[in-house]
DRENTORKOL-3810 file (N, C-alpha, C; in nm, 4 decimals):
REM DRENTORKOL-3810
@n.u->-3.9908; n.v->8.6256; n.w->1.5798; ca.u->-3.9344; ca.v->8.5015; ca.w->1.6277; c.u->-4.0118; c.v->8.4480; c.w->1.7484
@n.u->-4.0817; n.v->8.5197; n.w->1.8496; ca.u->-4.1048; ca.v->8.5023; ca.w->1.9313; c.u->-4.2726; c.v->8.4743; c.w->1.9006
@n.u->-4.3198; n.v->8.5199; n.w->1.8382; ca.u->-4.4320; ca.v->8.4654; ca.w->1.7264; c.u->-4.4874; c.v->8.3132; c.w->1.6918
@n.u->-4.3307; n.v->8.2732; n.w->1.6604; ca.u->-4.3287; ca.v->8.1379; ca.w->1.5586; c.u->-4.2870; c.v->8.0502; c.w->1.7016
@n.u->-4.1723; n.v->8.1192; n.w->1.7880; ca.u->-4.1964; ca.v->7.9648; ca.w->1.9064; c.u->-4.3362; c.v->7.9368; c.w->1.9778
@n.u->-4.4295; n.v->8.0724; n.w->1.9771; ca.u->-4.5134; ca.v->7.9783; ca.w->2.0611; c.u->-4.6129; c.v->7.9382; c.w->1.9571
@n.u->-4.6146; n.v->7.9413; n.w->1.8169; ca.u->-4.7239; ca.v->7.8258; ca.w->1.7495; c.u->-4.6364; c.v->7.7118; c.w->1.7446
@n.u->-4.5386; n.v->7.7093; n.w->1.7399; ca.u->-4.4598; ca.v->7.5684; ca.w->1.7135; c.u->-4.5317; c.v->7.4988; c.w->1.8908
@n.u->-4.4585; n.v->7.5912; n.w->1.9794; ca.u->-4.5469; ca.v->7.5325; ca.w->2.1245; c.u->-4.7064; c.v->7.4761; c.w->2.0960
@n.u->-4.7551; n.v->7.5710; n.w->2.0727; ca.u->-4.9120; ca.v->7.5610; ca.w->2.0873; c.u->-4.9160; c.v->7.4176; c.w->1.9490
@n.u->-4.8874; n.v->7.4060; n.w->1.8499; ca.u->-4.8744; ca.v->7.3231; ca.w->1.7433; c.u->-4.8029; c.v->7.1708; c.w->1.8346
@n.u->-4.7204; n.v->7.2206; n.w->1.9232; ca.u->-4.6594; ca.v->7.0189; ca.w->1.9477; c.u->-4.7638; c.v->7.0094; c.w->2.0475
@n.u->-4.8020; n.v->7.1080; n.w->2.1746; ca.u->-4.9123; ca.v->7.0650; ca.w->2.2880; c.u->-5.0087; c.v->7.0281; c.w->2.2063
@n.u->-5.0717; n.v->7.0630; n.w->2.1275; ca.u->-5.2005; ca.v->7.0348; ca.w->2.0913; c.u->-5.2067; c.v->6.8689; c.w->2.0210
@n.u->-5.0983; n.v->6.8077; n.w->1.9158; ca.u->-5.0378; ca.v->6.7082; ca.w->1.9373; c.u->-5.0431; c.v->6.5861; c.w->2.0170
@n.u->-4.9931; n.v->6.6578; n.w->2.1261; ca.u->-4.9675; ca.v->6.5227; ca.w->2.2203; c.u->-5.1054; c.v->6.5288; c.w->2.3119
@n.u->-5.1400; n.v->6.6668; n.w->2.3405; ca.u->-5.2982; ca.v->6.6301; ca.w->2.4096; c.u->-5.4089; c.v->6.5421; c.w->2.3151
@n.u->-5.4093; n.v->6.5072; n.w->2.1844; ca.u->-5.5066; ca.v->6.4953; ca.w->2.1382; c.u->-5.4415; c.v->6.3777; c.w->2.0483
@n.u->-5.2882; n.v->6.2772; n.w->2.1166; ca.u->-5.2640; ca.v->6.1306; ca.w->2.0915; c.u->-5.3380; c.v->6.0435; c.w->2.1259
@n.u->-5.3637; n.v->5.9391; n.w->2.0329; ca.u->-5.4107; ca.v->5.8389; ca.w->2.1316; c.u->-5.3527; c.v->5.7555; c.w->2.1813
@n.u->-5.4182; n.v->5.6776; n.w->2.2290; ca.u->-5.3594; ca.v->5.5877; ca.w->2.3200; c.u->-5.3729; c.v->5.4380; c.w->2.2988
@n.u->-5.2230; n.v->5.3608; n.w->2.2700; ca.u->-5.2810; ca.v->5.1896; ca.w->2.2568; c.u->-5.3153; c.v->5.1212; c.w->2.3788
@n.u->-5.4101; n.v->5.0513; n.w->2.4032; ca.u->-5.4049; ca.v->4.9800; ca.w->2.5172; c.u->-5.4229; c.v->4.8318; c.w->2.4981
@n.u->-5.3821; n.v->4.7168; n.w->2.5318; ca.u->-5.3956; ca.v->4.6182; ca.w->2.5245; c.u->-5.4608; c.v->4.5363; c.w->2.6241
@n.u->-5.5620; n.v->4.4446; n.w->2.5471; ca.u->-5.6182; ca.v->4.3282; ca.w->2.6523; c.u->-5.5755; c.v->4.2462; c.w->2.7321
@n.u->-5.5440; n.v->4.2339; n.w->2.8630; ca.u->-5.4803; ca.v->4.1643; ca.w->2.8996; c.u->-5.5083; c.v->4.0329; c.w->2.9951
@n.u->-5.6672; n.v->4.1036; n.w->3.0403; ca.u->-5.7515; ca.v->3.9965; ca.w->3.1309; c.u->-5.6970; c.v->3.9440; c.w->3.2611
@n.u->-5.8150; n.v->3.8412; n.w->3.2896; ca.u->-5.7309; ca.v->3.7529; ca.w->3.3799; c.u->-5.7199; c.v->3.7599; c.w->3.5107
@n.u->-5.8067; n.v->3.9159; n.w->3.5445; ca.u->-5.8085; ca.v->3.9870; ca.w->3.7207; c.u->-5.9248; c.v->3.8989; c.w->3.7599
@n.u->-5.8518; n.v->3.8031; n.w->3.8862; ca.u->-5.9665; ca.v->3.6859; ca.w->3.9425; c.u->-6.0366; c.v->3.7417; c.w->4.0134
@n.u->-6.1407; n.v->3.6594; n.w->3.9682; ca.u->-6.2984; ca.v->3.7198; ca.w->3.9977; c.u->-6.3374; c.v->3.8208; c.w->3.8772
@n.u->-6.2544; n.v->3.8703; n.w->3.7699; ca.u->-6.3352; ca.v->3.9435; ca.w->3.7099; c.u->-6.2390; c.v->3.9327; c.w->3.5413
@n.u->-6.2350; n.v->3.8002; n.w->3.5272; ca.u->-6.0736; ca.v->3.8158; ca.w->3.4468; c.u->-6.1749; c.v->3.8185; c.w->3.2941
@n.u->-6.3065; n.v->3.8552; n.w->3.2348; ca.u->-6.3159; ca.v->3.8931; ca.w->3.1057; c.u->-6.3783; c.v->4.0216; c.w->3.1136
@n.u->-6.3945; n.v->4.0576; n.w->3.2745; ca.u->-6.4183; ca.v->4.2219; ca.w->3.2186; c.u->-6.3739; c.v->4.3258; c.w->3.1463
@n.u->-6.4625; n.v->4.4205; n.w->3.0579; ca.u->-6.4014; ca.v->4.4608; ca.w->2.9927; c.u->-6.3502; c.v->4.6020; c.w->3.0929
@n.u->-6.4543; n.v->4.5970; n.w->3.1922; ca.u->-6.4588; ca.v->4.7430; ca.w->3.2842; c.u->-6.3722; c.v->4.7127; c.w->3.3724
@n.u->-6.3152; n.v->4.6377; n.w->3.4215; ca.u->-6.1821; ca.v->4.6109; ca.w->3.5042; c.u->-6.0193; c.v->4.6834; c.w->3.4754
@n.u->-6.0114; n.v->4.7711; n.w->3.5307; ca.u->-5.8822; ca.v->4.8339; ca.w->3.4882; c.u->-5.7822; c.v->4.7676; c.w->3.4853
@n.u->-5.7483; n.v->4.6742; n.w->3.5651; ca.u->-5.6620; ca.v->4.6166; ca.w->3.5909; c.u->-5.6194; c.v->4.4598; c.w->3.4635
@n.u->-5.7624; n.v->4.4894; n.w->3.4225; ca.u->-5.7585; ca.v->4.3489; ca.w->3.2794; c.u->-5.6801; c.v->4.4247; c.w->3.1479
@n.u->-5.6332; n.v->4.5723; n.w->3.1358; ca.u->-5.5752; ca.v->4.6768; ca.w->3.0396; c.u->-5.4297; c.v->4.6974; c.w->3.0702
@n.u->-5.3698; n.v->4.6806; n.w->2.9960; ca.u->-5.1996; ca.v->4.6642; ca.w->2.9709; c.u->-5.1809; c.v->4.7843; c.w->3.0105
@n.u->-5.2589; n.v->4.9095; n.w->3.0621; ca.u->-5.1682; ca.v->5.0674; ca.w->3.0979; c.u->-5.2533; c.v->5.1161; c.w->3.2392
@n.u->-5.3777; n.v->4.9718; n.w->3.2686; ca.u->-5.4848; ca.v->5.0142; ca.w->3.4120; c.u->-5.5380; c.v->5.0883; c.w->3.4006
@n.u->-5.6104; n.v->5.1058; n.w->3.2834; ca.u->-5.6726; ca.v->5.1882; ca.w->3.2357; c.u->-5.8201; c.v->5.1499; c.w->3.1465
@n.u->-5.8814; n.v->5.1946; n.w->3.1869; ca.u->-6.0074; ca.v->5.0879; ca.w->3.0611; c.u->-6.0230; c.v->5.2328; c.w->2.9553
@n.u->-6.0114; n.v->5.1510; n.w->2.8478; ca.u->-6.0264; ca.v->5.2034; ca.w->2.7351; c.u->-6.1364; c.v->5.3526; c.w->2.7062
@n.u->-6.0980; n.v->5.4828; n.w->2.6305; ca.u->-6.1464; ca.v->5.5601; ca.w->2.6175; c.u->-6.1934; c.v->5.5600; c.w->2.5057
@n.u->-6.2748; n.v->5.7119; n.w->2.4563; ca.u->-6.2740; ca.v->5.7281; ca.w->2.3081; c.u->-6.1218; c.v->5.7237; c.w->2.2755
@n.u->-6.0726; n.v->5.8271; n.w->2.3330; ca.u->-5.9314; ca.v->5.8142; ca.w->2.2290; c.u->-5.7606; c.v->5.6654; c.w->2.2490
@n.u->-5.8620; n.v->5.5488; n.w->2.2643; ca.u->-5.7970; ca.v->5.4430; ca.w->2.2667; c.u->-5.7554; c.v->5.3639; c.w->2.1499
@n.u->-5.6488; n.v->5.3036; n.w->2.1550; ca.u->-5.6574; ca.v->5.2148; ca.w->2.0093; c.u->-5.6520; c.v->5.0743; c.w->2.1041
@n.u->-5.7764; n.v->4.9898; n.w->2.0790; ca.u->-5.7333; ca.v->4.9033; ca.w->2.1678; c.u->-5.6749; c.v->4.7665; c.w->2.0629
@n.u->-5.6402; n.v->4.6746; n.w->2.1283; ca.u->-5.5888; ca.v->4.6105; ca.w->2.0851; c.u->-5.6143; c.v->4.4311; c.w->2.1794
@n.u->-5.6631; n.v->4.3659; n.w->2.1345; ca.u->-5.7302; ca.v->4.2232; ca.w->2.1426; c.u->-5.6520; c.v->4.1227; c.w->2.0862
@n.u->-5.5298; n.v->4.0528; n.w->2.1237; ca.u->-5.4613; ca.v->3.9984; ca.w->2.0934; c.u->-5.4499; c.v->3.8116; c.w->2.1155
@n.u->-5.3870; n.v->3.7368; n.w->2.1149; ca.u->-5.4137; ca.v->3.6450; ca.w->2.1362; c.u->-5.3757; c.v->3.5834; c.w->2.3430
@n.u->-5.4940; n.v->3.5398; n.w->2.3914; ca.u->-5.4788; ca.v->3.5222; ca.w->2.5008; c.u->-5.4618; c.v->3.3912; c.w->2.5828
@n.u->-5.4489; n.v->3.3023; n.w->2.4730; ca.u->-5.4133; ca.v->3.1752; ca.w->2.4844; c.u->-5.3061; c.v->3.1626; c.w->2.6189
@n.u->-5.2262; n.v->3.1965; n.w->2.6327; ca.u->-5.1023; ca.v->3.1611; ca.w->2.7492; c.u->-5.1433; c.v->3.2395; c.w->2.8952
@n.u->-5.2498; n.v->3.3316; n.w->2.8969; ca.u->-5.3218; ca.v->3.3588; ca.w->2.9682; c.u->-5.4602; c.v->3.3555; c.w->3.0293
@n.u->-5.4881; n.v->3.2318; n.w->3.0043; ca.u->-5.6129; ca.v->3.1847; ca.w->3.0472; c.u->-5.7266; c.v->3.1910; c.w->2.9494
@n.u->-5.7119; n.v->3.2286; n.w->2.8768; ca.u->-5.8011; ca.v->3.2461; ca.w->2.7222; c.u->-5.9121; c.v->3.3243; c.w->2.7892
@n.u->-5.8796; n.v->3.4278; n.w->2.8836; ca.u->-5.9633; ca.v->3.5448; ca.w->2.8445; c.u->-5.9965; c.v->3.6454; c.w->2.8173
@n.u->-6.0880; n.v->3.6113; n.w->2.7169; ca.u->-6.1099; ca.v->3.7251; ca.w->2.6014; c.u->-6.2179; c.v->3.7919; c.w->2.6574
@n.u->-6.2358; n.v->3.9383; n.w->2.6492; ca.u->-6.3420; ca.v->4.0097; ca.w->2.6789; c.u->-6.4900; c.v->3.9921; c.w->2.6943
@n.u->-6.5546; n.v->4.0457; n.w->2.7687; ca.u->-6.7170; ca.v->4.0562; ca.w->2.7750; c.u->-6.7174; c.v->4.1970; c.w->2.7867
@n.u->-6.8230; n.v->4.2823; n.w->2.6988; ca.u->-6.8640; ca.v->4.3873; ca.w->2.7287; c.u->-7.0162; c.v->4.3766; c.w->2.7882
@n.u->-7.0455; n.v->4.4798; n.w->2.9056; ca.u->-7.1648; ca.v->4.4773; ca.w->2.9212; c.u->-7.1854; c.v->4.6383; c.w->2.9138
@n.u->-7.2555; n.v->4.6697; n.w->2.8481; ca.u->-7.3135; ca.v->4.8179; ca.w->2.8618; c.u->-7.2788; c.v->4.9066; c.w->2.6727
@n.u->-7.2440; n.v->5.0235; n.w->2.6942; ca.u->-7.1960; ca.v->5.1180; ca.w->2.5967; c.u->-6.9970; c.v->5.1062; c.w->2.6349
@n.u->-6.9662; n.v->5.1120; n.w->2.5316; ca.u->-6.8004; ca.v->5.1170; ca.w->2.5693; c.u->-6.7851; c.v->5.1841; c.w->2.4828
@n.u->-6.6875; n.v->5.2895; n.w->2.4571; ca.u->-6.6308; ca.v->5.3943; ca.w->2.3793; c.u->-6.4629; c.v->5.3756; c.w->2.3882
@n.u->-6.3699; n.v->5.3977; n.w->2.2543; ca.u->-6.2835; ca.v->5.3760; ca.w->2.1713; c.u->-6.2770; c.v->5.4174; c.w->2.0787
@n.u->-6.1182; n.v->5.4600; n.w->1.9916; ca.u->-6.1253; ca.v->5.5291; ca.w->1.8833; c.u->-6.1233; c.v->5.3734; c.w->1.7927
@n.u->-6.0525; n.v->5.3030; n.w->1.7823; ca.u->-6.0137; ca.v->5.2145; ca.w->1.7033; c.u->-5.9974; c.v->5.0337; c.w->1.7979
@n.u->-6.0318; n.v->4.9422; n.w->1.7284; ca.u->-5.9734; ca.v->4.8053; ca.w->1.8066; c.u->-5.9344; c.v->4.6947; c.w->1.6899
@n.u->-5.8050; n.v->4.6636; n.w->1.7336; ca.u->-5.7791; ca.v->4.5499; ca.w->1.6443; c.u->-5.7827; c.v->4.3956; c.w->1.7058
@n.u->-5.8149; n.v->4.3522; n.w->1.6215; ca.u->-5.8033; ca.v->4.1856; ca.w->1.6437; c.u->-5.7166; c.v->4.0858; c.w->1.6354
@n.u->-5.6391; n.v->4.0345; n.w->1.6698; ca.u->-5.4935; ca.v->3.9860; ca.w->1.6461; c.u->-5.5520; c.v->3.8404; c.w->1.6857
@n.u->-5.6651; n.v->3.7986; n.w->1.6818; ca.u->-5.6739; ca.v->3.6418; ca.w->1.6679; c.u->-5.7749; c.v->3.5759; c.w->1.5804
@n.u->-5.8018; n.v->3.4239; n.w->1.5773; ca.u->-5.9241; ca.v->3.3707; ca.w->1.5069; c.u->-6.0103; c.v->3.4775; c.w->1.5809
@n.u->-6.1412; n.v->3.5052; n.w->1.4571; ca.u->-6.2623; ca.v->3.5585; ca.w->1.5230; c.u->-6.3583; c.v->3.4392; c.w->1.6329
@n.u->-6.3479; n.v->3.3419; n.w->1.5798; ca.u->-6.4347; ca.v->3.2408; ca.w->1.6307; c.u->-6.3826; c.v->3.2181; c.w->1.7677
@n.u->-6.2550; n.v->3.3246; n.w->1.8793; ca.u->-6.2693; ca.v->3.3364; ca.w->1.9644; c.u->-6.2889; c.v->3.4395; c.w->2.0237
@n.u->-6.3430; n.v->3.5515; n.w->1.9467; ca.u->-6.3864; ca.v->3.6789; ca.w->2.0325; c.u->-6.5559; c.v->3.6811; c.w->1.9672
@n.u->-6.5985; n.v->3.6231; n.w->1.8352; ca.u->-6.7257; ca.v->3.6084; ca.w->1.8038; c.u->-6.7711; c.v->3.4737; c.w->1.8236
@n.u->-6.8730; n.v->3.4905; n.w->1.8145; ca.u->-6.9681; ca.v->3.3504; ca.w->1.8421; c.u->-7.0433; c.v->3.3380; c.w->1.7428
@n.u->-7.1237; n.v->3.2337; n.w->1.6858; ca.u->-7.2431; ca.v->3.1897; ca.w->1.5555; c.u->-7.3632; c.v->3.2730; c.w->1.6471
@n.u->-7.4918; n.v->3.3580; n.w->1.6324; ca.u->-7.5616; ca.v->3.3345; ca.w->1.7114; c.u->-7.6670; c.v->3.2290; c.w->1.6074
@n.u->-7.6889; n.v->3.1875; n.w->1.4930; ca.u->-7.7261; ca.v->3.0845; ca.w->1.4033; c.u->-7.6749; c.v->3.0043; c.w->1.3202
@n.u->-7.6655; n.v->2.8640; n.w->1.4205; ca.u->-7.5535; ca.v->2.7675; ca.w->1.3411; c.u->-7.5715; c.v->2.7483; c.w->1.1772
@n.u->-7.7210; n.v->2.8104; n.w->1.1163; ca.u->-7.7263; ca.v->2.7706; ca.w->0.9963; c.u->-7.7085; c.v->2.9174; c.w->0.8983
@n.u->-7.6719; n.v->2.9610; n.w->0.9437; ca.u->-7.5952; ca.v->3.1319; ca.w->0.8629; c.u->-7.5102; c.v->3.1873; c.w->0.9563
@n.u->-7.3558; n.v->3.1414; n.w->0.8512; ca.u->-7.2230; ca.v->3.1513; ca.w->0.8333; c.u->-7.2052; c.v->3.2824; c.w->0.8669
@n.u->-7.2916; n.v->3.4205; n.w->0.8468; ca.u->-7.2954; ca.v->3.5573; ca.w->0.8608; c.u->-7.3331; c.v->3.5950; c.w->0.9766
@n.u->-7.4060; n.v->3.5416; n.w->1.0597; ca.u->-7.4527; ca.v->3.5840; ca.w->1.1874; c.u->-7.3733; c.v->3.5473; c.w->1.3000
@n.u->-7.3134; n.v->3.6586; n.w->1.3027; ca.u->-7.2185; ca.v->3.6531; ca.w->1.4247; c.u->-7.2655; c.v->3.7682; c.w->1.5473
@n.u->-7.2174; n.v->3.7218; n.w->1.6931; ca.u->-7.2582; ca.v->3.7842; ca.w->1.8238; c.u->-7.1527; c.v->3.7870; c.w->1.8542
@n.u->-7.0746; n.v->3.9191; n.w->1.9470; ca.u->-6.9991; ca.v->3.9394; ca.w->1.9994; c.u->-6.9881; c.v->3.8321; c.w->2.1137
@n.u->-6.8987; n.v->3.7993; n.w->2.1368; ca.u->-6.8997; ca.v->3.7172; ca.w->2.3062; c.u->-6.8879; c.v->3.8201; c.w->2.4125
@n.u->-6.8474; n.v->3.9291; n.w->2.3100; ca.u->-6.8857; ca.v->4.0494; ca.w->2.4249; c.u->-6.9890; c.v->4.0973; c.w->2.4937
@n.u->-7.0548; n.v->3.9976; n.w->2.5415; ca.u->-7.1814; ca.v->3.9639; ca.w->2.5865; c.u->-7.3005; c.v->3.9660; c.w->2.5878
@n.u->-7.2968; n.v->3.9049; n.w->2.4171; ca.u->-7.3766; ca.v->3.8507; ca.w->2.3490; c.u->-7.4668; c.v->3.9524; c.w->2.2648
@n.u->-7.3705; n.v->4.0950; n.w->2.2307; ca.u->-7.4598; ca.v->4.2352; ca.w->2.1611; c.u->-7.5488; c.v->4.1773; c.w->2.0536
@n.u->-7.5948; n.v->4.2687; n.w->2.0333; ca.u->-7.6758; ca.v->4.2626; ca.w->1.9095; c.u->-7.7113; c.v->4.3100; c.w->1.8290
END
């Protein structure tokens, strides 16, 4: 008996150490309101990890800003909850397929 409580232990810790985490975009910290590296622009003050689910929602009632990444950023997962044509950009108005992050301007 005493066997089986601590894999059930070791089985829920291992669990919750290795949840992820949603975080949401929230922007908007003046002077820095589309960073993506700004903790304070993340719904938990937190900038996003590998084990993040982030989440990019619509930011319209908040100043419409939407992210810039500059550098490497790491995340497990990110969803998009708006038109693309405001988190992507054309980088060639004459192919419909070529899209650039506005996340500052990858490639």
């Amino acid at each position: 008996m005493k066997n089986l409580f601590i894999i059930l232990f070791c089985l829920v810790l291992t669990s919750v150490v290795r949840g992820q985490k949603i975080t949401e975009w929230r922007g908007g910290t003046p002077g820095r309101e589309r960073d993506w590296n700004c903790s304070k622009n993340w719904s938990h003050g937190k900038v996003p990890d590998e084990f993040s689910d982030v989440i990019i929602s619509d930011c319209s009632s908040r100043g419409n800003f939407y992210p810039v990444i500059k550098g490497v950023i790491e995340y497990n997962s990110v969803r998009i909850y708006v038109d693309y044509d405001k988190v992507f950009e054309k980088t060639n108005p004459k192919d419909s397929m070529s899209f650039v992050a506005i996340l500052d301007k990858i490639r």
